[in-house]
N, C-alpha and C positions, 0 to 999 in steps of 0.2 A: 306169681309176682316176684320179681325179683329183689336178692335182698338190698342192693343201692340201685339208686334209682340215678337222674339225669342232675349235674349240678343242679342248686338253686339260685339262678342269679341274681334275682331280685333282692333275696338273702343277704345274700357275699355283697351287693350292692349297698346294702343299708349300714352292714356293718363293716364298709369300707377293708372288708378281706381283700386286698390287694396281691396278696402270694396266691389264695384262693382263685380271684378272677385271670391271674397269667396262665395257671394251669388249665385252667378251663378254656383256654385258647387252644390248647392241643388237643380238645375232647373233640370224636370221630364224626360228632353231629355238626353239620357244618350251623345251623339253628343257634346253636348250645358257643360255638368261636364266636361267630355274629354278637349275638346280646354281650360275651362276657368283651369282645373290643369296643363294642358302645358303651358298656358299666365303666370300663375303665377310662374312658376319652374324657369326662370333667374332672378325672382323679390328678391326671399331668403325671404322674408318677414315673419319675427316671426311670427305673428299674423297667416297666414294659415297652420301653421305646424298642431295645433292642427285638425281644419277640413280637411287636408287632409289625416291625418292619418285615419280619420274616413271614408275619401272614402274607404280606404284599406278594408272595410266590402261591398263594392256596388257592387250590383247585378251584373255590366258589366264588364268582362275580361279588357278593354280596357282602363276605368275609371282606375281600379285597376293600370294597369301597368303606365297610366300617374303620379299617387298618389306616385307610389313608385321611380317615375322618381323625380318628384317635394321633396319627404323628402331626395331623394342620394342631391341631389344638397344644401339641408340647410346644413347637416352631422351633427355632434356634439353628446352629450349621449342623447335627450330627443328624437330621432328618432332611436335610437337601437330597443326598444322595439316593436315596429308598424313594420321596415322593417324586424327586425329578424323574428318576427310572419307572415308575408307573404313570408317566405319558405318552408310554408305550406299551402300554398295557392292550389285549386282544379284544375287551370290553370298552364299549365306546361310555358307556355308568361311570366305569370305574378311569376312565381320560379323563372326562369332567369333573369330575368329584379334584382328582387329580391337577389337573389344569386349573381350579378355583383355590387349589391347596398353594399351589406353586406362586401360581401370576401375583394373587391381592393377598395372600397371607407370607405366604416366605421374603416376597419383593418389596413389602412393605414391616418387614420386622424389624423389632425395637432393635435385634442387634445387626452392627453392621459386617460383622463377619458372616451371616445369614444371609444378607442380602449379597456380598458380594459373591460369595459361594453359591448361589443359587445362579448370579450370572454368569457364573463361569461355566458351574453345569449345562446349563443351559446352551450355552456356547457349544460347549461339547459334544453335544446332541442334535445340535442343527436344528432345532425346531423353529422351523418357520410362524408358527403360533406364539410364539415369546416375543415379535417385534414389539409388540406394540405395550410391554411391561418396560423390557429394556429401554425403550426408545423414554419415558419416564425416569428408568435409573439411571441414564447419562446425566441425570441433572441432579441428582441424590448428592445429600450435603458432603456423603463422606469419600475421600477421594480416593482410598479403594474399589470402592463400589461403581464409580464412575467409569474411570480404567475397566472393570472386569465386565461391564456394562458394553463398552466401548469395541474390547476384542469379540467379545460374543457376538456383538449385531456384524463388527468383519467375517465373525467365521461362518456367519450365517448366510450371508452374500445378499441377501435382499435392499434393491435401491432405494425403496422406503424410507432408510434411516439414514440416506445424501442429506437430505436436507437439516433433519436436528442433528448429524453430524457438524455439518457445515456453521450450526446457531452454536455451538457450544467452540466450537475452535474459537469464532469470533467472539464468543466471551471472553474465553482465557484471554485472548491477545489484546482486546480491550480493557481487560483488569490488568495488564501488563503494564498497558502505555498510561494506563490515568494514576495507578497506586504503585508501579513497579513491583507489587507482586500478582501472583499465576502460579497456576499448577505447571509446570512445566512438562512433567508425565505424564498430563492429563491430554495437555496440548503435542504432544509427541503420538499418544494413543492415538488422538482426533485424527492427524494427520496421516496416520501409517494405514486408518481404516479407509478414511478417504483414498489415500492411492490405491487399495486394493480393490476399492468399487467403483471408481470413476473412470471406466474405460466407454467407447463406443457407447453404449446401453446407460451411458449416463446422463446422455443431453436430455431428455425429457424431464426427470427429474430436476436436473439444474436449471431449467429453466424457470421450473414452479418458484426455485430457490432465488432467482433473479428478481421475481417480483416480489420478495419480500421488503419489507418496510426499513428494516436495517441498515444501512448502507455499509456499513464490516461489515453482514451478512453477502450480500450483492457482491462486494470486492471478492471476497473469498471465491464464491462461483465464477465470476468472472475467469478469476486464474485457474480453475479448476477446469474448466470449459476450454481455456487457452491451450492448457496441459494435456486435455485429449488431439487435438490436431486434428479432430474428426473435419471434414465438410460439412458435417451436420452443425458443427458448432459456429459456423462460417453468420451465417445468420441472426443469431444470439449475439454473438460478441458484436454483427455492425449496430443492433439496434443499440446496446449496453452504450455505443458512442455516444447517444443521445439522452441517456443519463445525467442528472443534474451534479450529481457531484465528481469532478474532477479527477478525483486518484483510479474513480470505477473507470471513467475515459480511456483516462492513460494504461490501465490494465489489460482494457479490452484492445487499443490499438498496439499496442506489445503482442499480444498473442496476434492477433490478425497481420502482423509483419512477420511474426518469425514462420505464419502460414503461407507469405509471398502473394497475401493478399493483395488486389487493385485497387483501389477507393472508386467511387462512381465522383464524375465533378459536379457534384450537387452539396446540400449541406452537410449530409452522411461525411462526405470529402475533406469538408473543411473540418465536421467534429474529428477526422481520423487523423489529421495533420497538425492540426490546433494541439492535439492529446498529447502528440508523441513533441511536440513544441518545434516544429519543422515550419515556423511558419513564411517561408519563400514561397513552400511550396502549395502554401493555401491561397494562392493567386491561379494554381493549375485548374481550380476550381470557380472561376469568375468572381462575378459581382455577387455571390452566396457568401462569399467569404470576407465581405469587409464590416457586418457585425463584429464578427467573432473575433477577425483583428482588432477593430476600435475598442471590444470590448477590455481584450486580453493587454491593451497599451500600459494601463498603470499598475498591472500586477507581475508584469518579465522584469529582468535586469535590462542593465544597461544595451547588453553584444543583444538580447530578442527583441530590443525596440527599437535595434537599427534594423534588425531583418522585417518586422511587421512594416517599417515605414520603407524599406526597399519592397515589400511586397504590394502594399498600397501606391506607390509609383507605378509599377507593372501595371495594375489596375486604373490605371490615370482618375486615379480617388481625387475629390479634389476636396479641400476643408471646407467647412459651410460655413464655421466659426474663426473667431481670430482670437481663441485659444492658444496654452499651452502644445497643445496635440497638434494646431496645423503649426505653432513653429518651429515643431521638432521635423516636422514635414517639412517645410520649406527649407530649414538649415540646413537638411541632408542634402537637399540640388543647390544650395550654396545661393539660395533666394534672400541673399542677407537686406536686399530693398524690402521683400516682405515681410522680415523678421520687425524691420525698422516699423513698417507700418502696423504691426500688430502691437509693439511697447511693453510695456511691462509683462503680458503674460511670453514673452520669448527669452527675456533674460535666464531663463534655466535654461533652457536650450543651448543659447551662444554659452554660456559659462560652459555646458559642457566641452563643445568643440575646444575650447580655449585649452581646458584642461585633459581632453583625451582624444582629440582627433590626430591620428596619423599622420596628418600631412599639417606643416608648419604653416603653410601659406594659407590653408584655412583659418589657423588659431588667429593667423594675422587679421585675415577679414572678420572675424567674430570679435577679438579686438577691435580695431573700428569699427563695428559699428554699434559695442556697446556704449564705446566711449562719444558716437555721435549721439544716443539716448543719454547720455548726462552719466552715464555708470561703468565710468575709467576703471580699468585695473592695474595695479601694480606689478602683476604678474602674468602670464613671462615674458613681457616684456620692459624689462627697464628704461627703455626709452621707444614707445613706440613710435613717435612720430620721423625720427631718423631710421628706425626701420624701415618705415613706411616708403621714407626718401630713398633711399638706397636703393628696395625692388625696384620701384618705377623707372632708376637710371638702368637696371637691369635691365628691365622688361621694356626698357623703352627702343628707338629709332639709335641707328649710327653702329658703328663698327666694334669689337670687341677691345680696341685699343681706343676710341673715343668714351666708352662706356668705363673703363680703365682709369681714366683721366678724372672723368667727373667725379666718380666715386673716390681718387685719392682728392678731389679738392673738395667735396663734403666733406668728407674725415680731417681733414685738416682743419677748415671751417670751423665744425664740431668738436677742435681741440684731441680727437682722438688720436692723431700720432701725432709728431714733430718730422716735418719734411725733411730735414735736414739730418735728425739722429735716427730716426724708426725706421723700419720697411715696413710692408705690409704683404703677408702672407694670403693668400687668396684660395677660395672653397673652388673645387676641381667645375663648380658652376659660374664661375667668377664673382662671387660673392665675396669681401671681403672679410676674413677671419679669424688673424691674430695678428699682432704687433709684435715687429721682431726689433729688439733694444740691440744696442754697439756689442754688447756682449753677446752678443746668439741669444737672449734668453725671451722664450715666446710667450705671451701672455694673451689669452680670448680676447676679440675684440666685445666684450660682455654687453655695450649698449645698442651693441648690432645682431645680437644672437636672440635664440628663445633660449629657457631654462626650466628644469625642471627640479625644485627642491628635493631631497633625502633626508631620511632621518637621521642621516652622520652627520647634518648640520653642513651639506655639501651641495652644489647646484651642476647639473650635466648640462650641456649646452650644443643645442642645436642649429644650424644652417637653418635659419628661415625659408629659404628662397629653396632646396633641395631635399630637406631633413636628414642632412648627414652629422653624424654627432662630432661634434668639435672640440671639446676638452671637457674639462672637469673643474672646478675653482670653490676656495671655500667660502661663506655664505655670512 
């Protein structure tokens, strides 16, 4: 019998021998390592992290998985390294053990230099088996962790993690826009991982990502989908047209134009045109397209609800109602009899012409014919009704020297010059428009012009009858 026998571990166990149980890590029985890294595993004891991490090289499967039982139970960053490298381990025991130690005890530990360190490892090693922790710690509070989270699932290249990529961009950028603060590193990560996985082999993925409930989520894909230029993606982005919310639209018909995509002339057409606010060209697409105008009328400015209502002409739309909507319709073809006949709901319309049509002789017609509904304006014209006189001598019968005549005996009439001391300077239309005094000195014929107020307290003055600008006078 020999005179020492095999450690006692049960012993060294009760009496918390802690230098006792490390040594007996190195005893030749592999029985005898076994029991003293399980004695040791509820002890937590700093001091055997390091040899036991060193068992993690020992010849016995069984050593190994006690080794990696004892460093899950210390946890913290200085066992990442040892237990993430036994996910590589020859024994499939000793993965497992391994892989339960890693995924729900390291990725979920109290410290977050632990967890972030384990993502990275993990990163490091490509393990295809970590998606689905990591895909978890892109959401972990602390934004190391996130970040280290974020490059591991890029360098691990699986499409898997498009889509919680894609959810968490649209957080940051949501907590952007509603609090003005964001991770910005966080959203820089999201982004740089996304470009590295979103090639070809990305449209399935992103498409799952489209039907998400989100609409920032939805947008983000969108342009992600835009950004591959795939054919594949051709299909995805015409459906996305038909998306309820607006920006995903205009997303989807951006990418499908810089593809030199067609539209078909059906509704697809009109959502593709509608999107990009092209809308003339939603009349290429028939009678599908006059919802989507009618609907889009009180949400454009000014310059796209002259083109919806030049579009609806094309379409020989005709108004059902005697509405606002058909008199901004009718005042475009200069239907100012049916502007009269619809009444009050046209006065916005005529005011506009008054105040922003290009062509003078329109503002004059929308002048009268507010002023024949009872709702005279002041402006721009100071005297419309001798404007009024004036075209007609214009526009009327007789020779450019009888037309001449008549217009200088209005304005006489009208006290605007004195036949005897004034001339009268004439618009290259024969329009009359300045008053030249004994002295040369020329002054607007002002109640024969339009005008248009400045905030220098200054009025510009235009040629009714031509719109050639005529002077300038103070106000």
């Amino acid at each position: 019998m020999p005179l020492f026998g095999p450690p006692d571990i049960p012993q060294m166990e009760a009496k918390r021998d802690i230098q006792g149980l490390i040594k007996a890590l190195g005893y030749k029985d592999a029985a005898i390592r076994r029991a003293a890294a399980e004695a040791l595993t509820p002890m937590k004891d700093p001091a055997a992290a390091e040899v036991m991490a060193a068992l993690l090289l020992d010849e016995n499967a069984g050593v190994r998985r006690a080794a990696v039982a004892g460093l899950s139970a210390r946890g913290g960053a200085r066992v990442v390294d040892p237990l993430v490298g036994a996910l590589q381990d020859p024994d499939a025991d000793v993965r497992g053990a391994a892989a339960a130690a890693v995924y729900r005890r390291l990725m979920t530990d109290a410290d977050a230099d632990a967890r972030g360190a384990t993502a990275t490892a993990l990163g490091r090693i490509r393990d295809p088996n970590a998606i689905e922790p990591l895909i978890k710690a892109i959401m972990d509070p602390d934004e190391t962790v996130r970040i280290a989270a974020i490059k591991a699932l890029q360098a691990i290249g699986d499409r898997t993690a498009i889509t919680p990529l894609v959810i968490v961009l649209a957080h940051e950028q949501v907590r952007q826009k509603s609090s003005g603060r964001s991770s910005l590193v966080v959203e820089r990560a999201a982004s740089a991982a996304l470009d590295a996985l979103c090639d070809e082999t990305a449209v399935e993925p992103l498409l799952k990502t489209l039907r998400h409930d989100d609409a920032d989520v939805r947008e983000i894909a969108v342009k992600r989908l835009a950004r591959i230029a795939s054919p594949a993606a051709i299909e995805p982005l015409a459906a996305s047209l038909l998306d309820d919310d607006p920006i995903i639209r205009r997303a989807a018909a951006r990418g499908l134009a810089e593809m030199q995509w067609q539209p078909p002339a059906d509704e697809v057409g009109v959502r593709y045109f509608a999107a990009l606010r092209q809308w003339r060209r939603c009349a290429e697409c028939g009678q599908a397209a006059v919802p989507t105008l009618l609907a889009a009328f009180e949400h454009v400015d000014v310059v796209e609800q002259s083109d919806i209502i030049a579009a609806l002409i094309e379409l020989e739309w005709q108004p059902p109602e005697p509405d606002s909507m058909a008199a901004h319709f009718w005042a475009a073809q200069r239907r100012w009899d049916k502007c009269t006949e619809i009444g009050e709901p046209a006065v916005e319309a005529l005011d506009r012409v008054l105040t922003a049509s290009p062509s003078w002789r329109d503002r004059v017609a929308a002048a009268a014919t507010l002023a024949a509904m009872d709702k005279p304006r002041s402006a721009p014209f100071a005297n419309l009704g001798l404007v009024q006189s004036s075209l007609a001598i214009l526009d009327g019968d007789g020779s450019d020297d009888d037309k001449r005549t008549a217009l200088e005996k209005l304005l006489a009439d009208e006290h605007q010059v004195e036949p005897d001391t004034t001339a009268v300077e004439w618009c290259k239309c024969g329009y009359p428009a300045y008053r030249v005094r004994p002295d040369a000195l020329r002054e607007p014929l002002t109640d024969l012009l339009g005008f248009e107020r400045t905030a220098a307290g200054t009025a510009t003055y235009y040629c009714p009858s031509c719109d050639t600008r005529r002077g300038i006078a103070a106000t």
